[in-house]
Residue frames as qw, qx, qy, qz and C-alpha x, y, z in Angstrom:
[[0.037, 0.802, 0.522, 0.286, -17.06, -37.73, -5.05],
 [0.307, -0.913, -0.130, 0.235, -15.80, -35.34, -2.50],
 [0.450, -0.369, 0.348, 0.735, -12.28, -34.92, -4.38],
 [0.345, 0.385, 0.540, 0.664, -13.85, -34.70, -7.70],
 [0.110, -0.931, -0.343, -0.055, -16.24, -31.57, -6.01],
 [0.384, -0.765, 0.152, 0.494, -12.93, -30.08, -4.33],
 [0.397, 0.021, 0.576, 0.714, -10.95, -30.38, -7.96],
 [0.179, 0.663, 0.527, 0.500, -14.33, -28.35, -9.56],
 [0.282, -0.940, -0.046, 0.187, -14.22, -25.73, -6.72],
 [0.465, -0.546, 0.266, 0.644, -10.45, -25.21, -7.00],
 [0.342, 0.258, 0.658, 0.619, -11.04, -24.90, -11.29],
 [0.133, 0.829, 0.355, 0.411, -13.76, -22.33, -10.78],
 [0.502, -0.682, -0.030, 0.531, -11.90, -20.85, -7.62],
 [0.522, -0.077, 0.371, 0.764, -8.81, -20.00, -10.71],
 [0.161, 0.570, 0.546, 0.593, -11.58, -19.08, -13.49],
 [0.274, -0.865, -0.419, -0.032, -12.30, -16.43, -11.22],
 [0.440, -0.671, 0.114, 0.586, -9.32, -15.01, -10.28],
 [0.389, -0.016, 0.353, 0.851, -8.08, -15.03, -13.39],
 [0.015, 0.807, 0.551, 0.215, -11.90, -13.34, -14.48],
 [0.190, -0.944, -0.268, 0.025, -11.64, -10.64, -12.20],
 [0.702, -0.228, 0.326, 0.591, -7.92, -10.16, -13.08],
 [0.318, 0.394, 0.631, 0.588, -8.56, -9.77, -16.72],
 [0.188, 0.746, 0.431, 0.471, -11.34, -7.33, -16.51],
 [0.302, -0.878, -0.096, 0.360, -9.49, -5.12, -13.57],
 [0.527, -0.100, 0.517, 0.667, -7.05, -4.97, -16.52],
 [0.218, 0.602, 0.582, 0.501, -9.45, -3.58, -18.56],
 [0.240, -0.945, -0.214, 0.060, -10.50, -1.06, -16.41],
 [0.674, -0.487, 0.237, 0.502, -6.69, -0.01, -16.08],
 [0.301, 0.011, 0.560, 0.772, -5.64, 0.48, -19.58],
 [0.180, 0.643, 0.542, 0.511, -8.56, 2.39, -20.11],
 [0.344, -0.912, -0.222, 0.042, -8.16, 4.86, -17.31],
 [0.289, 0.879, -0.257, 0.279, -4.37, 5.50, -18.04],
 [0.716, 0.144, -0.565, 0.385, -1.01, 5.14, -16.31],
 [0.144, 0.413, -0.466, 0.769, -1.41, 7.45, -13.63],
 [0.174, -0.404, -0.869, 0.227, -3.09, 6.64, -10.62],
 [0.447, -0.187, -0.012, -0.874, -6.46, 8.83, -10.04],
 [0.283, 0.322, 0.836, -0.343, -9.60, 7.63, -8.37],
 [0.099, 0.550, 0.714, 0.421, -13.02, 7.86, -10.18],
 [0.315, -0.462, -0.054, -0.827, -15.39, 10.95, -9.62],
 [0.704, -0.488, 0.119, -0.503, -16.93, 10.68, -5.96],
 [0.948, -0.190, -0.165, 0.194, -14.57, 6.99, -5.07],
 [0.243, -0.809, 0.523, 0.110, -10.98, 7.52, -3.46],
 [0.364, 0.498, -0.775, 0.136, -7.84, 5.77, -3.86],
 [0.817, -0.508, 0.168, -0.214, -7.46, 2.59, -2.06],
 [0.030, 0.735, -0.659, 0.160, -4.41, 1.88, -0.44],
 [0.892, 0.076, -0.441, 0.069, -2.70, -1.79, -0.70],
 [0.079, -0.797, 0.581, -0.148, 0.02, -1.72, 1.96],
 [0.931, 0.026, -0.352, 0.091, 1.94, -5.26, 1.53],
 [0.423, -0.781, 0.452, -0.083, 3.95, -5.73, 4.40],
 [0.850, 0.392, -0.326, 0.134, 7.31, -8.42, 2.78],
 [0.725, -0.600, 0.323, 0.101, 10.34, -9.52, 3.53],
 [0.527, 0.585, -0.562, -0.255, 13.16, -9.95, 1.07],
 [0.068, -0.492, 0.778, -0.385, 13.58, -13.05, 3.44],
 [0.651, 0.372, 0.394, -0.532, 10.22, -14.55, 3.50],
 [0.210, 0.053, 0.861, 0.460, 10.23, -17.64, 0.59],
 [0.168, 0.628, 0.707, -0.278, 6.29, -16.71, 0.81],
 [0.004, 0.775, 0.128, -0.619, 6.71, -13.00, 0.05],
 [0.040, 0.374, -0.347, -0.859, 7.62, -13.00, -3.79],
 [0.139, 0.436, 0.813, 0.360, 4.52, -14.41, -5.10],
 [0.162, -0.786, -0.538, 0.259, 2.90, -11.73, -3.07],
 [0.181, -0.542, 0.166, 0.804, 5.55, -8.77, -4.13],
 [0.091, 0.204, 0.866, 0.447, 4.65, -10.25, -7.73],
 [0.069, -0.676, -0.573, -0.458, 1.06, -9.62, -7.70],
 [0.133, -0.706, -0.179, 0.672, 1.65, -6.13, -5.82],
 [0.046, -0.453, 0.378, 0.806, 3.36, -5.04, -8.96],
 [0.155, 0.231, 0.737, 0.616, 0.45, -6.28, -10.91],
 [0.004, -0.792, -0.560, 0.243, -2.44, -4.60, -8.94],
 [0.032, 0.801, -0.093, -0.590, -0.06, -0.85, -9.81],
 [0.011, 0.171, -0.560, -0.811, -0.11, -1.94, -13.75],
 [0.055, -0.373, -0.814, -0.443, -3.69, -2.92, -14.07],
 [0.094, -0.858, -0.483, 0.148, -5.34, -0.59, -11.59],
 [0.425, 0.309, -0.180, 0.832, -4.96, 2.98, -11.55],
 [0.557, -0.682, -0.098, -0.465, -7.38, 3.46, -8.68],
 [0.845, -0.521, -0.061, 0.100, -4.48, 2.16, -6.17],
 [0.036, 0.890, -0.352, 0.287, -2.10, 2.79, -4.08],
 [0.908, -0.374, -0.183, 0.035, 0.28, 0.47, -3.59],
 [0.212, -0.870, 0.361, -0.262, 3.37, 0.09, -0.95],
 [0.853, 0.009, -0.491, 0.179, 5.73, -2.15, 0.06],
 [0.544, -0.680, 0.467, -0.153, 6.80, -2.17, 4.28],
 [0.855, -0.017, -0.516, 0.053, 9.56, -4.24, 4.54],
 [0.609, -0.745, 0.148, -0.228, 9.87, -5.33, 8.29],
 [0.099, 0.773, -0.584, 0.228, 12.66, -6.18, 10.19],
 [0.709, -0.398, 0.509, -0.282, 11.88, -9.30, 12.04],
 [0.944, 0.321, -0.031, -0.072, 13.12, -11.36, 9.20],
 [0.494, 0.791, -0.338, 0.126, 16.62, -10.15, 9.22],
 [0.229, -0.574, 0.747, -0.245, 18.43, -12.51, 11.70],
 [0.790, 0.141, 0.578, -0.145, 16.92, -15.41, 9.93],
 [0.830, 0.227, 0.432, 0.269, 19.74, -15.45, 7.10],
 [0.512, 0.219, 0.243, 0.794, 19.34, -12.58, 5.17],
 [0.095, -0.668, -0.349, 0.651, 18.96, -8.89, 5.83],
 [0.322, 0.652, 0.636, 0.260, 16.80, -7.08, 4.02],
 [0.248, 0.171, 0.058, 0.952, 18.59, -3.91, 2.44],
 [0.260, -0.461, -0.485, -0.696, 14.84, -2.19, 2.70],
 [0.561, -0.455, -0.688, 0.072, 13.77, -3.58, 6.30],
 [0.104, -0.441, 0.397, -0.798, 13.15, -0.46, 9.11],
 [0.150, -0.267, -0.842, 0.444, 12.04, -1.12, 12.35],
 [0.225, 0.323, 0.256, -0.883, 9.43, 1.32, 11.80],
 [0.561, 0.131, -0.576, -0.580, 7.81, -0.62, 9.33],
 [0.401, -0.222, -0.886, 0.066, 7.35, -3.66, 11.76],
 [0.080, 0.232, 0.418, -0.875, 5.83, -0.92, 14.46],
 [0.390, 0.177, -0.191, -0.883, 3.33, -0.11, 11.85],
 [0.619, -0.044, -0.651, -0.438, 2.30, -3.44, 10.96],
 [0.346, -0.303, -0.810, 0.365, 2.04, -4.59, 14.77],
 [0.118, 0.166, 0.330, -0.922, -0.02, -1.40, 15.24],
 [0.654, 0.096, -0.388, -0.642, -2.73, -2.50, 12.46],
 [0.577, -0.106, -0.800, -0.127, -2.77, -6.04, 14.42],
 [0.033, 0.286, 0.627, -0.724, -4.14, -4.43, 17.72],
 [0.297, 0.203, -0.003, -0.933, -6.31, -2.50, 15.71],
 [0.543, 0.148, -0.578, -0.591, -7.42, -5.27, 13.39],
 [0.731, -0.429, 0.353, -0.396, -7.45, -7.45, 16.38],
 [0.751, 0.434, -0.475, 0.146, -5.18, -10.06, 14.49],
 [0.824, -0.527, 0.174, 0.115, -2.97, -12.35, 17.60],
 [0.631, -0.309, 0.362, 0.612, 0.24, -12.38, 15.51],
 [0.365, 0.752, -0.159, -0.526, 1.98, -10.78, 12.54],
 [0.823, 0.216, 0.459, 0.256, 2.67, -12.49, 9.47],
 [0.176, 0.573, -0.464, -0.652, 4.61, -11.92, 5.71],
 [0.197, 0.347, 0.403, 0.824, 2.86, -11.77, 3.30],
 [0.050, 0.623, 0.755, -0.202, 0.39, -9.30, 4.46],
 [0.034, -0.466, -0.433, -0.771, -2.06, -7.07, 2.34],
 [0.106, 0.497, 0.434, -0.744, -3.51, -4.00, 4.84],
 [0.174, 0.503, 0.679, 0.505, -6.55, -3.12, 2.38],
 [0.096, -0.716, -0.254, -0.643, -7.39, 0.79, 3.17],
 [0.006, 0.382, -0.587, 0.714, -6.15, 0.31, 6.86],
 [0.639, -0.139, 0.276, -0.705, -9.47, -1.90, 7.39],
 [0.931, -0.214, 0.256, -0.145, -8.80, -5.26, 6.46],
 [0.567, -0.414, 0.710, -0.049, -6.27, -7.91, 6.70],
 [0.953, 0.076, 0.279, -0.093, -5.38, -10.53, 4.17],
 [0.526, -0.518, 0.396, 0.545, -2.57, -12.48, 2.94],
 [0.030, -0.615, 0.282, 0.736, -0.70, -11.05, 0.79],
 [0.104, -0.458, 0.733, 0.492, -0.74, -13.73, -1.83],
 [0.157, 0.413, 0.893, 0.087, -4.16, -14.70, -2.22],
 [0.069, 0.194, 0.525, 0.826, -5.51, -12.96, -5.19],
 [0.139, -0.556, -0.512, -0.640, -8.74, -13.52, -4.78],
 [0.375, -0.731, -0.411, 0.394, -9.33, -12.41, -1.19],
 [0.258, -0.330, -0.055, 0.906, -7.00, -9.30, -1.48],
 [0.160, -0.335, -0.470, -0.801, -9.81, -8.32, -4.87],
 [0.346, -0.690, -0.531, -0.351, -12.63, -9.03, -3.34],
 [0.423, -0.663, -0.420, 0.453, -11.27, -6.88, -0.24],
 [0.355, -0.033, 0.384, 0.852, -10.43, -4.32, -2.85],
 [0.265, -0.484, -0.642, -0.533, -13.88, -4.36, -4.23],
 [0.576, -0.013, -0.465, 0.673, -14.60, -3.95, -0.95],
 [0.441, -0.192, -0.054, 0.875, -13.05, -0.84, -0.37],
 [0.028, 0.156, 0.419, 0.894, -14.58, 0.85, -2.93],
 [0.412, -0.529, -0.637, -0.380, -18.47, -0.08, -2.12],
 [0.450, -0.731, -0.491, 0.148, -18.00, 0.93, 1.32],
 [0.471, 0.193, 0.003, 0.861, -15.89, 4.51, 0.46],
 [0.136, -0.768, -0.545, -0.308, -18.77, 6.54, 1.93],
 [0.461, -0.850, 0.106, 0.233, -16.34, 8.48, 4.41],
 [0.774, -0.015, 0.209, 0.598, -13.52, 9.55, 2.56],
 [0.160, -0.865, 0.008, 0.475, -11.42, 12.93, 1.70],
 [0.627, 0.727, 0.122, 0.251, -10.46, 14.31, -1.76],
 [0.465, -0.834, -0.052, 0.293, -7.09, 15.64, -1.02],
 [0.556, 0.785, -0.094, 0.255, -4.29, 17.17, -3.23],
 [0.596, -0.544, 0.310, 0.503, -0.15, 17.11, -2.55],
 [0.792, 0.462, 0.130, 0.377, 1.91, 18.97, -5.24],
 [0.794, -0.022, 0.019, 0.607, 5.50, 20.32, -5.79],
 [0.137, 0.955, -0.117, -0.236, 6.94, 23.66, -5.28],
 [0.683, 0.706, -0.153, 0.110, 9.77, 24.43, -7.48],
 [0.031, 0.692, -0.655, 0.304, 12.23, 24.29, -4.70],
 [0.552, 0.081, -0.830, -0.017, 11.25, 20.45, -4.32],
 [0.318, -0.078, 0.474, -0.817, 8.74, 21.36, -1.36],
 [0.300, -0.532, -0.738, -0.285, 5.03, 19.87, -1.14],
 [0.303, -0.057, 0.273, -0.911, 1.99, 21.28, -0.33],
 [0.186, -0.391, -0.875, -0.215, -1.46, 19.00, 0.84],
 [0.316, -0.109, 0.081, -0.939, -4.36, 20.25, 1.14],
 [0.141, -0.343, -0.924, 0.099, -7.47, 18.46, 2.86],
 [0.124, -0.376, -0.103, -0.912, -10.66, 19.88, 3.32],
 [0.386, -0.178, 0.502, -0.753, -13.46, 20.33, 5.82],
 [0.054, 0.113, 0.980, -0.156, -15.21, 17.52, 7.12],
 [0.455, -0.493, -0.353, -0.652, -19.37, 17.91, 5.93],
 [0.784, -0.541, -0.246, -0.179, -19.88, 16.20, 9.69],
 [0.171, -0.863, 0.464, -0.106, -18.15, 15.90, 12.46],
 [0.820, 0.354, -0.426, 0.143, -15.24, 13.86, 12.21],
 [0.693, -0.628, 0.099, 0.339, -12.06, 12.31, 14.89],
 [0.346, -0.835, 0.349, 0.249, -8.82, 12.98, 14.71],
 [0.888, 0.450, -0.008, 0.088, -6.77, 11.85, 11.84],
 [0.584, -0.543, 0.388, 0.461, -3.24, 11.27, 11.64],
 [0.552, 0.801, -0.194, -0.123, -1.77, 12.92, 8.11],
 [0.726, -0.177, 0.423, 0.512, 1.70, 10.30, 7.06],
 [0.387, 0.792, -0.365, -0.299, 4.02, 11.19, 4.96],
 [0.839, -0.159, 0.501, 0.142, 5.45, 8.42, 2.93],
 [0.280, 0.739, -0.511, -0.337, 8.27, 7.93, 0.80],
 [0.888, 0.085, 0.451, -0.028, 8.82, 5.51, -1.77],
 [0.034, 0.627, -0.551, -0.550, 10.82, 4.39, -4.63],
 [0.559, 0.375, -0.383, -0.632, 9.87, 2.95, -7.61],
 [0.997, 0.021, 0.039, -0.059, 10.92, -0.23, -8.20],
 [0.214, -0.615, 0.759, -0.011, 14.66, -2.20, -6.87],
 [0.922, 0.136, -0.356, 0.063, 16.02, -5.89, -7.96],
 [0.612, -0.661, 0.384, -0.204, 17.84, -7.62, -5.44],
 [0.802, 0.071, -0.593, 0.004, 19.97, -10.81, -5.78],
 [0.645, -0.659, 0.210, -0.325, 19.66, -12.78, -2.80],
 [0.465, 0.229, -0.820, 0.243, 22.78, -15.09, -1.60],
 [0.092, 0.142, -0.873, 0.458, 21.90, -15.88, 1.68],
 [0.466, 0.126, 0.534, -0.694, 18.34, -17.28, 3.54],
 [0.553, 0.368, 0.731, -0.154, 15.19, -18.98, 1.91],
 [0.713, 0.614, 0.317, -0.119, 15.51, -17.29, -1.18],
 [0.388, -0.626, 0.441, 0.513, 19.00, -17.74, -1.89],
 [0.415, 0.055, 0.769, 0.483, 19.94, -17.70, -5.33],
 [0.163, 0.758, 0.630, 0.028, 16.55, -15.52, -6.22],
 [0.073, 0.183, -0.014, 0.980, 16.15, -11.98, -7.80],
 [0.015, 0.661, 0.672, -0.335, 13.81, -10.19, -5.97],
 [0.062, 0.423, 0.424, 0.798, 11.97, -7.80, -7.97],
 [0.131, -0.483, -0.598, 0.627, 10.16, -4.88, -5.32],
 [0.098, 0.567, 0.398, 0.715, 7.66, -2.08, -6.68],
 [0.188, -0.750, -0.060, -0.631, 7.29, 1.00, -4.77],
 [0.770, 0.001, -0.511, 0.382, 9.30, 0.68, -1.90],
 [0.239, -0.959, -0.120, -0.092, 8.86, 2.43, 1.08],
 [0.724, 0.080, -0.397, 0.558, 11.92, 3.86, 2.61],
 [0.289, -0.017, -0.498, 0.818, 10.89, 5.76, 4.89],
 [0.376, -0.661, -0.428, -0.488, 6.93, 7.35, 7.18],
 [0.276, -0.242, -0.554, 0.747, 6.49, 9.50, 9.50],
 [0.025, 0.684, 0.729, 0.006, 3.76, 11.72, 10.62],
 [0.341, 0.503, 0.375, 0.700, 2.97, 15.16, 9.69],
 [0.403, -0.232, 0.007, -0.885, -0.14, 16.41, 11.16],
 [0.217, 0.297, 0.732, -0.574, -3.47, 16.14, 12.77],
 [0.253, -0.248, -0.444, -0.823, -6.66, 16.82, 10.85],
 [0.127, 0.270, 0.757, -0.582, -9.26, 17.17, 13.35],
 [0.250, 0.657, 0.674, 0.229, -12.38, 17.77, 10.24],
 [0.128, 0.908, -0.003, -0.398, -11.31, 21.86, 9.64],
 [0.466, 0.876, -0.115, -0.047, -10.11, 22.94, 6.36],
 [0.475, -0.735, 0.294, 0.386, -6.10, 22.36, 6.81],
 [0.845, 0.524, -0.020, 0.105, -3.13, 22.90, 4.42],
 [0.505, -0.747, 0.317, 0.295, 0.35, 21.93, 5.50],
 [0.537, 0.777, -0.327, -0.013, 3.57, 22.95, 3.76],
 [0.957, -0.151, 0.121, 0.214, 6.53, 20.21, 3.75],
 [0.052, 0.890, -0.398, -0.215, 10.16, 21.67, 3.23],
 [0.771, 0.463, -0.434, -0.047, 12.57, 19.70, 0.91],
 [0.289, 0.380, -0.816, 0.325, 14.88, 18.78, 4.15],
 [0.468, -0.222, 0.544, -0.660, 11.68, 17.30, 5.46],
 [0.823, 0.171, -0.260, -0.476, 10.82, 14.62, 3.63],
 [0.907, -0.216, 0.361, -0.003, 10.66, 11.01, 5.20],
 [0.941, 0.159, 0.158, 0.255, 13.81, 8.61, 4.24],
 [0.767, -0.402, 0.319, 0.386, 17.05, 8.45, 3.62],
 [0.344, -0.197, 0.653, 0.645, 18.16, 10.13, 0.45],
 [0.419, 0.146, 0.084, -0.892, 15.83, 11.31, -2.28],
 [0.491, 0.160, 0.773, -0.367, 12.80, 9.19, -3.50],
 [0.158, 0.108, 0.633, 0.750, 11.18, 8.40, -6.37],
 [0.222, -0.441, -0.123, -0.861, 7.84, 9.64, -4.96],
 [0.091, 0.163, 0.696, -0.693, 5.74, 10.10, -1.59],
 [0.371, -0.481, -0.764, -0.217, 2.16, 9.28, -0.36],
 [0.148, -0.208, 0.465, -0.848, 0.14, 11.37, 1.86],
 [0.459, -0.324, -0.823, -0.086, -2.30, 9.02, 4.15],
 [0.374, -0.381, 0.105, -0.839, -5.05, 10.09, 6.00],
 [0.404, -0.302, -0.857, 0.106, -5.95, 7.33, 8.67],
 [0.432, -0.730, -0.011, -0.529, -8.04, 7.58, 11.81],
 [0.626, -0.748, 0.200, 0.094, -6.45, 7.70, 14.83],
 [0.311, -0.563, 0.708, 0.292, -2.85, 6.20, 14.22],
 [0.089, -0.177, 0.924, 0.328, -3.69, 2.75, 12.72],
 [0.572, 0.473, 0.385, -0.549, -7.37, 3.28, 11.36],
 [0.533, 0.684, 0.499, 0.000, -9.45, 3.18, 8.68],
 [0.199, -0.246, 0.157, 0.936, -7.19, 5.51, 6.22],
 [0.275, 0.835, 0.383, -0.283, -10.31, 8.05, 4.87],
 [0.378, 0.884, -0.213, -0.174, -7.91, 10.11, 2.07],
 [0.745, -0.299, 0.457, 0.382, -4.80, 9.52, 0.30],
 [0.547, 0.834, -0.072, 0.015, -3.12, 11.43, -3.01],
 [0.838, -0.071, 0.308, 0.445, 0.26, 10.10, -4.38],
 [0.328, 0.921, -0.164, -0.131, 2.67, 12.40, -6.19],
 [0.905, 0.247, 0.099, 0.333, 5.99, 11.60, -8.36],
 [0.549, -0.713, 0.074, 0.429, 9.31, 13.23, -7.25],
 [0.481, -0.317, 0.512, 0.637, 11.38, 12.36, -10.14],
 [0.018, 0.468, -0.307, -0.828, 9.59, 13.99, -12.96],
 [0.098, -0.032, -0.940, -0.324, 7.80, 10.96, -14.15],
 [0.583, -0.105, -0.053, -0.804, 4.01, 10.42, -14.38]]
């Protein structure tokens, strides 16, 4: 009796995922390819912290790159950390500053170790990477509790500059930390060596490189970025501009922009 109850839970467990799959699809393909947020909701930011190392991590890269074709209310990222890379194979992608970041969200989140997969949901919660339906329903979330959040705007001067602009806080507000992040579209990998030898790995929006900007302390601010300032290593296919609180907070804004010409 108690298997045949756990075999109907795990059948509606699916019918659900795939449910709320299906109709965040809908919502997607009717709202277009580019990411935007609704009137009065923000963006909410996925950040999947991977490993090309990590046997775990491509079910979880996998249904990154479906959340950025069926939503276009997200932002998503891929960190890949470094602590994998003396355990076979070394992830082209992997910065120590990406494992900093994710051990800064587990003080914050109060979390005793770090793991791969993991899905940071708006800088406020925590789940792994590869379990659908938690990462939706912390998604969902996001959205229902978006009552503190900043409309902000990043676009291109003609000499391959950026300008963001944030605006004044209605109340008073802490300190925010303004990232710049740079990313690149999407990379295939073939792995020879470690737990997923033999495996392409297939990565979507890759970070290669964040660092911080600014301060927004809840006045008006708009900072200009010069072209020999942008985060990473070479150019990008486009950058993210995150508004968190304090360092590793809640992130409260966030507006994405394409480098290479593409929408």
């Amino acid at each position: 009796m108690i298997y045949l109850a756990l075999v109907e839970f795990m059948k509606m467990r699916e019918l659900l995922i795939s449910i709320t799959i299906v109709a965040a699809l809908i919502v997607g393909i009717a709202a277009g390819p580019s990411a935007h947020a609704e009137s009065g909701k923000p963006l909410i930011v996925v950040e999947l912290y991977t490993s090309q190392g990590c046997s775990s991590c491509p079910a979880a890269d996998a249904f990154l790159g479906e959340l950025l074709d069926m939503r276009t209310d997200i932002i998503g990222l891929e960190f890949h950390v470094d602590y994998w890379d003396n355990l076979g194979w070394k992830d082209i992608f992997s910065s120590t500053e990406s494992t900093v970041r994710q051990r800064a969200y587990a003080r914050t989140l109060g979390l005793s170790y770090v793991f791969t997969p993991q899905m940071v949901i708006n800088g406020s919660a925590s789940e792994v990477g590869s379990d659908k339906m938690a990462v939706m329903t912390a998604i969902e979330n996001a959205r229902d509790n978006s009552a503190r959040h900043l409309d902000i705007t990043v676009t291109q001067d003609s000499d391959g500059g950026l300008k963001t602009a944030l605006p004044a806080a209605a109340t008073g507000e802490g300190d925010a930390t303004i990232w710049l992040v740079n990313f690149d579209r999407h990379h295939r990998t073939e792995v020879t060596a470690g737990e997923n030898t033999g495996r392409m790995m297939k990565n979507n929006h890759v970070v290669r490189g964040h660092k911080a900007i600014g301060t927004w302390t809840g006045a008006a601010l708009e900072i200009s970025i010069e072209p020999d300032q942008l985060a990473g290593e070479g150019a990008s296919d486009g950058c993210t501009i995150l508004v968190q609180s304090g360092k590793s907070g809640p992130i409260i804004g966030a507006a994405s922009l394409w480098l290479d010409g593409a929408s």
